[in-house]
C-alpha positions as CSV (number, residue, x, y, z in Angstrom):
1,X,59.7,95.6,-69.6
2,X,59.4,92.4,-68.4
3,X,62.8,90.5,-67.9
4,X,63.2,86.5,-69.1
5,X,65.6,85.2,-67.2
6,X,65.5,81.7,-68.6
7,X,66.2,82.7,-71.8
8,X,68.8,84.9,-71.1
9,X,70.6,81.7,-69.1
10,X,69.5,79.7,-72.6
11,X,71.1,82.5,-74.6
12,X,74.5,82.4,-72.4
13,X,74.4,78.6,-72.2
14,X,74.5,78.1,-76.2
15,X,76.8,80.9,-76.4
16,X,79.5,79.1,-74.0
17,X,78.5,75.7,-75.8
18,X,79.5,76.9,-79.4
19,X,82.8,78.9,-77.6
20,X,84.4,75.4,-76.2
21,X,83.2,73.8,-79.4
22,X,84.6,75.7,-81.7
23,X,87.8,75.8,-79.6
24,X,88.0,71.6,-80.2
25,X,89.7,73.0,-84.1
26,X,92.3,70.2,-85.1
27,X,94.4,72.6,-85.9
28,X,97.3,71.1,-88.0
29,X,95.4,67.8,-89.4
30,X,92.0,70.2,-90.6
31,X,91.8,73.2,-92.8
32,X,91.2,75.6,-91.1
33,X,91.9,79.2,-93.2
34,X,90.2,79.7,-96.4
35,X,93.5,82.0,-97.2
36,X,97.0,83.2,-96.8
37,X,99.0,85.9,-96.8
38,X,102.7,85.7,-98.2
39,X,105.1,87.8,-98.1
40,X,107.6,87.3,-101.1
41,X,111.5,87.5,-101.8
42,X,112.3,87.9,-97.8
43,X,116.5,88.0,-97.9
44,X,117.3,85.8,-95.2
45,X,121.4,85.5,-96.1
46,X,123.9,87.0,-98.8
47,X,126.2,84.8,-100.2
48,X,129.2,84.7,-102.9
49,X,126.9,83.2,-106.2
50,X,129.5,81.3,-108.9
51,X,129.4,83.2,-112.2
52,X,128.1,81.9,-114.9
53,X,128.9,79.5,-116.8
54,X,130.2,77.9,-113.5
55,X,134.0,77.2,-114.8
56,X,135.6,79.1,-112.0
57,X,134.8,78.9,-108.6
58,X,136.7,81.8,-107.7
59,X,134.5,84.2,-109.8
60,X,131.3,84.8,-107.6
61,X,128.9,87.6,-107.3
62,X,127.2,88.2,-103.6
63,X,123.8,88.5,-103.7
64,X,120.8,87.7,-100.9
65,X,118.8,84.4,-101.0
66,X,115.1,84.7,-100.9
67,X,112.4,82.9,-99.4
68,X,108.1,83.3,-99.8
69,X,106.4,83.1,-96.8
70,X,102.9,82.3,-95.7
71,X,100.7,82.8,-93.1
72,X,97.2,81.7,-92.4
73,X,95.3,85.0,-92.9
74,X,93.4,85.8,-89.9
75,X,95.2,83.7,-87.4
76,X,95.9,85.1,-84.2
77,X,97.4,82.1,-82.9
78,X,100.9,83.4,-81.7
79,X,103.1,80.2,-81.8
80,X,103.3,78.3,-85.0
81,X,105.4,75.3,-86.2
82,X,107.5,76.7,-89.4
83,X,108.0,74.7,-92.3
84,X,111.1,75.3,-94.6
85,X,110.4,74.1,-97.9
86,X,113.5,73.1,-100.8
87,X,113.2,72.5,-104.7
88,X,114.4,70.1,-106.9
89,X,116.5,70.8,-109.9
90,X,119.8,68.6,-109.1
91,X,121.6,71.3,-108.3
92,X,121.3,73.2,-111.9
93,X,118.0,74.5,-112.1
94,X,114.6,75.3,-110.2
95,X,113.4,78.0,-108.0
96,X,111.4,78.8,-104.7
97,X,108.0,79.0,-106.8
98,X,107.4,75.2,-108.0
99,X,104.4,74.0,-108.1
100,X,105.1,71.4,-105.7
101,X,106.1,73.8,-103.4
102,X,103.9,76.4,-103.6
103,X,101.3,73.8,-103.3
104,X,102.6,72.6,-100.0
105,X,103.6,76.1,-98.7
106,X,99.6,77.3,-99.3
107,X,97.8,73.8,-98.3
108,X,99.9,73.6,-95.0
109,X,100.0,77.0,-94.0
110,X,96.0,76.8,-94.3
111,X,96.2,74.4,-91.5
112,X,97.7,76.8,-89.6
113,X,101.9,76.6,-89.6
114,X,104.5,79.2,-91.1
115,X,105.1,77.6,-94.4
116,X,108.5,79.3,-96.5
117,X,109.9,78.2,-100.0
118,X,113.4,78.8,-100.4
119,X,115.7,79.8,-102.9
120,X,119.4,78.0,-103.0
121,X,122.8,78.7,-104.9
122,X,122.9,76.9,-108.0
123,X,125.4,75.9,-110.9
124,X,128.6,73.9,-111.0
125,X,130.5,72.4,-113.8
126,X,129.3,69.1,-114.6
127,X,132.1,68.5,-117.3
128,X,135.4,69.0,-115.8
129,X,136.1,67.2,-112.4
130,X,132.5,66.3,-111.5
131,X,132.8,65.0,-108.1
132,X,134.6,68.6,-107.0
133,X,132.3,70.5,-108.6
134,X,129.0,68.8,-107.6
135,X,130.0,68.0,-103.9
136,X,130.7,71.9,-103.4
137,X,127.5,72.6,-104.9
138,X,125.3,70.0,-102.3
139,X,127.6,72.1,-99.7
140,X,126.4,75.3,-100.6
141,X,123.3,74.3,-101.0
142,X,123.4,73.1,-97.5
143,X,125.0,75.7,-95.9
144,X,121.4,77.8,-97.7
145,X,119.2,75.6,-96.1
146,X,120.7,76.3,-92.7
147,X,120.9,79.8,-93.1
148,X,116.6,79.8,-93.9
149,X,116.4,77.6,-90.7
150,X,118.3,80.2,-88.4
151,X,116.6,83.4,-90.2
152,X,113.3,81.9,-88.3
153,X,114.4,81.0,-85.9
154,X,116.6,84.7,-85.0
155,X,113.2,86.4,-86.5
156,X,110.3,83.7,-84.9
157,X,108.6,86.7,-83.0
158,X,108.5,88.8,-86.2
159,X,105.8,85.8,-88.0
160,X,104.4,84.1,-84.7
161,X,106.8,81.4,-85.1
162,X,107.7,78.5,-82.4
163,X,111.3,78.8,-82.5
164,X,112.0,75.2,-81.3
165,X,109.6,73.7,-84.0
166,X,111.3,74.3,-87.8
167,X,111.1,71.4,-90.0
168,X,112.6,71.4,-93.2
169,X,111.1,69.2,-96.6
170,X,113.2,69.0,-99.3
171,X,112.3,67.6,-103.1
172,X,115.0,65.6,-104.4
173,X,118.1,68.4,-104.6
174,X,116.0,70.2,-101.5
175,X,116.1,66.6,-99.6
176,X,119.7,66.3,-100.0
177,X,120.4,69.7,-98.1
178,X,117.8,68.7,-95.7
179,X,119.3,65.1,-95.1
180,X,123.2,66.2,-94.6
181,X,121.9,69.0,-92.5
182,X,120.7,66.7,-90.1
183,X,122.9,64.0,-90.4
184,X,126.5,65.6,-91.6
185,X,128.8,67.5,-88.4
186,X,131.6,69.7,-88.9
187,X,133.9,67.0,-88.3
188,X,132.6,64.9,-91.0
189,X,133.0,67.9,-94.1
190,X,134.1,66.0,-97.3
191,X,137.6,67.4,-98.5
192,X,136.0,69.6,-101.8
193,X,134.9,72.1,-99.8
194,X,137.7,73.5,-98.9
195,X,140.9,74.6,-100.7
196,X,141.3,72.4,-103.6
197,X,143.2,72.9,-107.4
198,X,141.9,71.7,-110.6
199,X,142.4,72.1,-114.2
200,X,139.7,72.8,-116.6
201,X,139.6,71.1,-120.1
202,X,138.9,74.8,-121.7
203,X,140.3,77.9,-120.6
204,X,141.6,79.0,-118.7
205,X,142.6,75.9,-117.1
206,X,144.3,76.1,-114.0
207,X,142.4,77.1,-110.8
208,X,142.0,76.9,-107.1
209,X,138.7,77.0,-104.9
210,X,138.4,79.0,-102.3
211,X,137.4,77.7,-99.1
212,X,133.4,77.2,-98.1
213,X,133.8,77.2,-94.8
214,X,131.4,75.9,-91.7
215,X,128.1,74.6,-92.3
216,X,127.0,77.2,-90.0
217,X,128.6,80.2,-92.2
218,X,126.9,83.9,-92.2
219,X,123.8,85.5,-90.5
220,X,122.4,84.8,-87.2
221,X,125.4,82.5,-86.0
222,X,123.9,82.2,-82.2
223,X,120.8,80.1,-83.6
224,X,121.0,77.0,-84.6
225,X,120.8,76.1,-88.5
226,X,119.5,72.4,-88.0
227,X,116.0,71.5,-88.2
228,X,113.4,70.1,-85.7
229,X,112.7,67.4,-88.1
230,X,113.2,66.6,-92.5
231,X,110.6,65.0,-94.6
232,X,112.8,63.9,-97.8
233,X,111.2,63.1,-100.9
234,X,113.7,61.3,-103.0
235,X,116.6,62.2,-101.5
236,X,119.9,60.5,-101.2
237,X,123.0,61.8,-98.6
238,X,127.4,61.2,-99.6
239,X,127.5,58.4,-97.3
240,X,125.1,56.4,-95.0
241,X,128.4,56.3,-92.8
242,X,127.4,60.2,-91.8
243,X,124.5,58.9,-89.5
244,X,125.5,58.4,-86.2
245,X,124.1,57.0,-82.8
246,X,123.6,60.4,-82.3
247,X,121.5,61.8,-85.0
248,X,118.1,61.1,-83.7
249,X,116.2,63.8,-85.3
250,X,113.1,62.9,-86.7
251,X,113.2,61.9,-90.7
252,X,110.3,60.8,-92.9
253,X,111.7,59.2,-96.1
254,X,109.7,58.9,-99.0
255,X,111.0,57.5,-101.9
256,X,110.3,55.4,-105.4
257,X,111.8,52.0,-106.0
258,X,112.7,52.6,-109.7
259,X,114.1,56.2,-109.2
260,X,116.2,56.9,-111.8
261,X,117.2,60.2,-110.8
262,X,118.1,59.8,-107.2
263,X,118.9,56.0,-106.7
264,X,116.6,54.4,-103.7
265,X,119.4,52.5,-102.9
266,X,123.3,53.0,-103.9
267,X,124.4,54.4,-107.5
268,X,125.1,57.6,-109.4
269,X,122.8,60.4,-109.3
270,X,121.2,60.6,-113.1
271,X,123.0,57.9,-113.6
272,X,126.0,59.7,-114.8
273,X,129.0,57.4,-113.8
274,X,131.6,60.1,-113.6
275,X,129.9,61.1,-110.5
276,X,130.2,59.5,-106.9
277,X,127.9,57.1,-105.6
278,X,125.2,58.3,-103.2
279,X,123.3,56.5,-100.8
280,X,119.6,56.5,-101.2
281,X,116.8,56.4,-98.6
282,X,116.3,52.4,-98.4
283,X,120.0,52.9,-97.3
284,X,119.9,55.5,-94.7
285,X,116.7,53.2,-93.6
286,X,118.9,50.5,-92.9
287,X,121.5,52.5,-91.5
288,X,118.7,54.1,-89.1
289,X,117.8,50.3,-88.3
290,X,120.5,49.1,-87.2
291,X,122.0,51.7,-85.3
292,X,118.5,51.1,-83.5
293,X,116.8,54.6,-84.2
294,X,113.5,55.0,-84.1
295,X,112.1,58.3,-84.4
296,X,111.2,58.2,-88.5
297,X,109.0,57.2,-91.0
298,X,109.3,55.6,-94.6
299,X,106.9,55.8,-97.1
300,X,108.4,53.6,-100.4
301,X,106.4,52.9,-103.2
302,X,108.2,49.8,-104.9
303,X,107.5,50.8,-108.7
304,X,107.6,54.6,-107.9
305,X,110.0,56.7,-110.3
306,X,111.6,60.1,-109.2
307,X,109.0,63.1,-107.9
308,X,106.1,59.7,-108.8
309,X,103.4,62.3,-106.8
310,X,102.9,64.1,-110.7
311,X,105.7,66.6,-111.0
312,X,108.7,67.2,-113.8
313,X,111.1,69.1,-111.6
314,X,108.6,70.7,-109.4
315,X,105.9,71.3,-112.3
316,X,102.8,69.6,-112.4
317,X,103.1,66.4,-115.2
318,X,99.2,67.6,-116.3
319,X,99.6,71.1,-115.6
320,X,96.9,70.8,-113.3
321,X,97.9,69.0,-110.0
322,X,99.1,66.4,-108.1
323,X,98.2,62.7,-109.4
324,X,97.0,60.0,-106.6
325,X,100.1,59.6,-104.6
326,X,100.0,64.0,-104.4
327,X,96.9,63.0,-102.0
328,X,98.5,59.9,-100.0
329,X,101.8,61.8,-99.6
330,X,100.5,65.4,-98.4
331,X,98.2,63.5,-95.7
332,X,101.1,61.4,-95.1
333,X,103.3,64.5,-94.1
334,X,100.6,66.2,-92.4
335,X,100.3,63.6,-90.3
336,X,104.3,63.0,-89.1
337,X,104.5,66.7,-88.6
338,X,101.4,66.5,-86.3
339,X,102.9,63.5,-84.6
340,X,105.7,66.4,-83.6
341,X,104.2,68.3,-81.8
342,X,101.4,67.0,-80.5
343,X,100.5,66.7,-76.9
344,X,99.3,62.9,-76.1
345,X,95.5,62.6,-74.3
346,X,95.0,59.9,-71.6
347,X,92.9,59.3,-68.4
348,X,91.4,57.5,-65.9
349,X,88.5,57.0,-64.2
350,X,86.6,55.6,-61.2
351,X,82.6,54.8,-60.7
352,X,80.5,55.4,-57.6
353,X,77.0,54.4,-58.9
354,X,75.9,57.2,-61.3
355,X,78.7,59.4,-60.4
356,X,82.3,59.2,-62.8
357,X,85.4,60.9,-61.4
358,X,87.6,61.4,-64.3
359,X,91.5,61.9,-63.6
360,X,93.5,63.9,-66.6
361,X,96.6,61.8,-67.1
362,X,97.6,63.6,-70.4
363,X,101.0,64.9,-71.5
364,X,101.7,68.6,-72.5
365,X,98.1,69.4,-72.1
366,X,97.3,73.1,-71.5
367,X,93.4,73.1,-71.8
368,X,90.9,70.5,-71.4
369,X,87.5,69.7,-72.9
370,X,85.4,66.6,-71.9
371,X,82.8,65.1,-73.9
372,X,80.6,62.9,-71.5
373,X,78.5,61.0,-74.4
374,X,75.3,62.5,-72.6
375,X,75.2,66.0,-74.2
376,X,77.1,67.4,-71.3
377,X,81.0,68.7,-71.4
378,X,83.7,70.1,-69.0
379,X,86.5,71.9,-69.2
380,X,87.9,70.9,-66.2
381,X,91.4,68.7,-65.9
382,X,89.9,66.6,-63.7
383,X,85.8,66.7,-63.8
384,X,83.6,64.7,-61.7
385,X,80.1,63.6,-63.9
386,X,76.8,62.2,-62.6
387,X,75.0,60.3,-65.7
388,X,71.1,60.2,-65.3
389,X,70.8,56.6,-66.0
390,X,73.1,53.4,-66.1
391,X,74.4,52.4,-69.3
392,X,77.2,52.9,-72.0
393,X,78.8,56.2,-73.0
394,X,81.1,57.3,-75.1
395,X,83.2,59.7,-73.4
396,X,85.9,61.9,-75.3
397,X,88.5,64.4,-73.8
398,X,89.9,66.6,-76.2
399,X,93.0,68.4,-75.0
400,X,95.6,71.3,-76.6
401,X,99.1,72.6,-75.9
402,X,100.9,76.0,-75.9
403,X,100.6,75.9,-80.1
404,X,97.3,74.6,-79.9
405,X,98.2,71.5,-81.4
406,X,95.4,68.8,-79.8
407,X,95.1,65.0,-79.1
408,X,92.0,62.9,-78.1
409,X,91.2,59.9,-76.2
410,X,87.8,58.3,-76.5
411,X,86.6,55.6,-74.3
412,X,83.6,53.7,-74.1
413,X,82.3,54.5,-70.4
414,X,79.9,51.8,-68.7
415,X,78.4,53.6,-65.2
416,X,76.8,50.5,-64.3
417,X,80.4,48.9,-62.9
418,X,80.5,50.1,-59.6
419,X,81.7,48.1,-57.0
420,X,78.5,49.5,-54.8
421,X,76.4,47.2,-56.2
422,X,78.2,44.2,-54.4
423,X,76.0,44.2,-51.7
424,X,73.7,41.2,-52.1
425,X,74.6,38.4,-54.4
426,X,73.2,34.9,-53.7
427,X,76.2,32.6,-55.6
428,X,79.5,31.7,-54.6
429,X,82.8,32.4,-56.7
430,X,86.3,31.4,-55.6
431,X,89.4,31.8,-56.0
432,X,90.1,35.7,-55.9
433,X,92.9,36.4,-56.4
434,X,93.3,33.8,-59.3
435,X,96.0,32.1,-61.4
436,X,93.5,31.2,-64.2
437,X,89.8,30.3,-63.6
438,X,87.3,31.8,-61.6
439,X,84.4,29.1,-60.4
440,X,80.9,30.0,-59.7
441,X,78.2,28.3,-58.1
442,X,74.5,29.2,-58.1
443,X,71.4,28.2,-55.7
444,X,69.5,27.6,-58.8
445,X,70.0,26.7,-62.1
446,X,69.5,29.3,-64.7
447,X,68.0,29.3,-67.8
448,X,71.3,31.6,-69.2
449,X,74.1,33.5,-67.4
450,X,76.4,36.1,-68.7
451,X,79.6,37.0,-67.4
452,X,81.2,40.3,-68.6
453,X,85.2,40.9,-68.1
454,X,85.8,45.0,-67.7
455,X,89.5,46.1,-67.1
456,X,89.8,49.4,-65.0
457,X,88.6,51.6,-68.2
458,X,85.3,50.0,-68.5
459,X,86.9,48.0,-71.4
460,X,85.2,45.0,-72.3
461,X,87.7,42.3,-72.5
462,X,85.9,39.1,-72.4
463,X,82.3,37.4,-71.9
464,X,80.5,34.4,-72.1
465,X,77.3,33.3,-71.9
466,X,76.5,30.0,-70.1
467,X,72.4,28.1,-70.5
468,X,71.2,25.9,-68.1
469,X,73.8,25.8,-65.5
470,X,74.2,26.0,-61.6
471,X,78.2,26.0,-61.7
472,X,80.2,27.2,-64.6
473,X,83.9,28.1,-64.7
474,X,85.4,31.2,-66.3
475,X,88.7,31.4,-68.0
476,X,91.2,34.1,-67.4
477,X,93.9,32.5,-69.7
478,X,96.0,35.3,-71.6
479,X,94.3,37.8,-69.7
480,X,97.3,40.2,-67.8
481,X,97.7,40.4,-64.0
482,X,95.5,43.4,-62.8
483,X,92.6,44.4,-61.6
484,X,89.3,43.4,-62.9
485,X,85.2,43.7,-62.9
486,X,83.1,40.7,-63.5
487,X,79.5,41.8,-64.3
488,X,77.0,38.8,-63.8
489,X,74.0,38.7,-65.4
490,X,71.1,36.4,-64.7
491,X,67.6,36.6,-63.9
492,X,67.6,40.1,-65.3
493,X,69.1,40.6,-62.3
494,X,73.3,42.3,-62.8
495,X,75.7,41.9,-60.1
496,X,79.3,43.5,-59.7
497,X,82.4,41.8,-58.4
498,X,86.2,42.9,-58.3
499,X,88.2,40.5,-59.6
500,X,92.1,40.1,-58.8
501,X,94.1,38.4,-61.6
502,X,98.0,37.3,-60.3
């Protein structure tokens, strides 16, 4: 049998093609998994539970919290980000399977993170001494969330999780817990949570709570309970005076301007005036401000009511779906989780005629993959390319980290600027270095002359075309100091100079 060796190469060649293509995935921004697998009512903490109906906080029952969680089916990618998600429900009502958040849990997790829903202790008494009552439930509430962010963390090798990547979103009650857990210390625990008497308006009337405790109260004390980052959908915190100088972790607040529910700025939850005031996410926004911290995101919609993305406590408003924010806010999360954990792609490069070194100046990059704009690719950090003609290419280096999360750069590539091509002009040009102009003078006068202004990148940053002239002056006003190539055309004839701007 007679052996083809050029199409066994052909065979090998496609074969490596499609591998490093299908390794450029956008993993995180793209669906990816057509399903997942969840694994449902995981105990992650037991806690004391107030008996109903909520009159005594000394009567509890312990029972274990449960969260769902999903995975993408399929993926053997073994470090994810985890995402923790929280319902509303103010507190009173609402479980782990909302629509909302199942929704999120399924979409995200399809992407390829860890996605959980979480349950949380609920009740308080909402008629006799409010402000006790509801403050201690927030607390508890928060002191659930934490628990769920140490379970993954103490159990991140059990579902392929990245330990030191947990964010936490939270609906309205859920953003509360996932606010104070990033913003409220030890130090700073309101007075309700701990030992505190009060009489009840029905019997029996005369109690005294027992104390909550820590934030950090329960399982898996040696990890830490705060998350990586919160998104908070309508979500409010005791105090904006809770955020310190300090609390830098990354927050996305998203949030109605005619919430009625959860104030967007300062006022009574529900608008029920025997309770406290609570500061809403304009307010922590302008807290963040001015304490000059940077690392968050707002997304306020200025006519927006509470949950305005198509939901009545977590349930869909048409009992199908999201409406049009739904869209604008799930891509809008994607996105600032992304921006995370993301490594950031960046390079340089250098011509020498036809020949482009390229030189990976990327950050957290683990793998590489080069796109010349030719049909040709590399997965080299630091390839060197030979184009078969001059021109312009688009050239694209794709990179990933240790989770697989990916950047790009893309930059247009013009192989024609190199400084070898210097050898022979037949015009003058002075000054260089220059201040501000640079002059040229020609032996002839030329029906048209074009002058082309390429930073180091191969950027084109400015050009001008000139008729009839034998001396012409360039302008280099607003331009930076640097280093520059000025590509003259005349005559059909292109010539290269290196240009020094001071």
């Amino acid at each position: 049998m007679r052996i083809n060796f050029k199409t066994i190469g052909a065979f090998f060649t496609i074969i490596f093609f499609q591998s490093i293509t299908q390794a450029q995935e956008y993993r995180y921004t793209e669906t990816l998994f057509s399903a997942v697998e969840v694994t449902e009512n995981v105990d992650y903490q037991n806690a004391p539970f107030i008996d109903y109906p909520y009159t005594v906080e000394i009567n509890t029952t312990s029972q274990e919290l449960k969260m769902d969680i999903f995975v993408p089916e399929g993926d053997t990618n073994e470090y994810k980000p985890a995402i923790i998600f929280a319902h509303s429900g103010g507190f009173l009502s609402g479980n782990k399977n909302h629509d909302d958040m199942m929704a999120f849990c399924d979409s995200l997790s399809k992407k390829g993170y860890v996605t959980a829903t979480i349950e949380y202790r609920l009740g308080f008494n909402i008629i006799t001494n409010p402000n006790t009552h509801a403050t201690r439930a927030v607390y508890r509430g928060i002191q659930d969330g934490m628990a769920a962010v140490r379970y993954l963390r103490a159990n991140a090798s059990m579902y392929n999780v990245d330990s030191e990547k947990i964010y936490f979103v939270g609906s309205s009650a859920g953003s509360f817990i996932g606010l104070h857990s990033i913003y409220m210390n030890d130090d700073e625990l309101p007075e309700d949570i701990g030992t505190v008497s009060y009489i009840n308006i029905t019997p029996p009337f005369s109690h005294t709570t027992p104390d909550l405790g820590p934030l950090n109260v329960g399982n898996n004390l040696s990890f830490d309970g705060q998350p990586d980052a919160v998104v908070a959908l309508w979500g409010a915190i005791q105090n904006t005076d809770l955020i310190n100088s300090n609390n830098d972790k990354p927050v996305f607040l998203i949030h109605g301007g005619i919430d009625s529910v959860v104030p967007f700025e300062i006022g009574s939850p529900f608008g029920y005036a025997a309770l406290n005031y609570t500061y809403g996410s304009n307010e922590i926004n302008n807290r963040l401000e001015a304490l000059e911290l940077t690392n968050k995101e707002t997304y306020f919609v200025p006519d927006g009511e509470h949950e305005f993305y198509g939901t009545d406590n977590g349930t869909w408003s048409n009992g199908i779906g999201g409406n049009e924010y739904w869209g604008i806010i799930f891509e809008k999360i994607t996105n600032f989780f992304w921006q995370q954990h993301k490594p950031t792609a960046n390079f340089t490069h250098s011509n020498n005629d036809l020949t482009v070194d390229f030189i990976d100046t990327s950050i957290g990059a683990l793998s590489w993959r080069w796109d010349f704009g030719d049909g040709n690719i590399s997965t080299e950090q630091n390839p060197s390319h030979t184009f078969e003609e001059t021109g312009e290419y688009e050239v694209k280096l794709y990179i990933e980290n240790e989770i697989l999360s990916w950047d790009e750069k893309v930059v247009m590539i013009n192989n024609s600027l190199s400084i070898t091509e210097n050898e022979s002009i037949d015009f003058n040009y002075y000054p260089n270095p220059t201040k501000k102009d640079i002059y040229f003078s020609f032996e002839n006068k030329y029906q048209s002359v074009k002058i082309e202004l390429y930073n180091i990148t191969s950027q084109l940053i400015r050009e001008k075309t000139f008729y009839d002239s034998k001396k012409v002056i360039f302008n280099l006003d607003n331009i930076s100091k640097g280093m520059y190539f000025a590509k003259i055309t005349k005559d059909q004839k292109t010539h290269l100079l290196k240009i020094v701007k001071e």
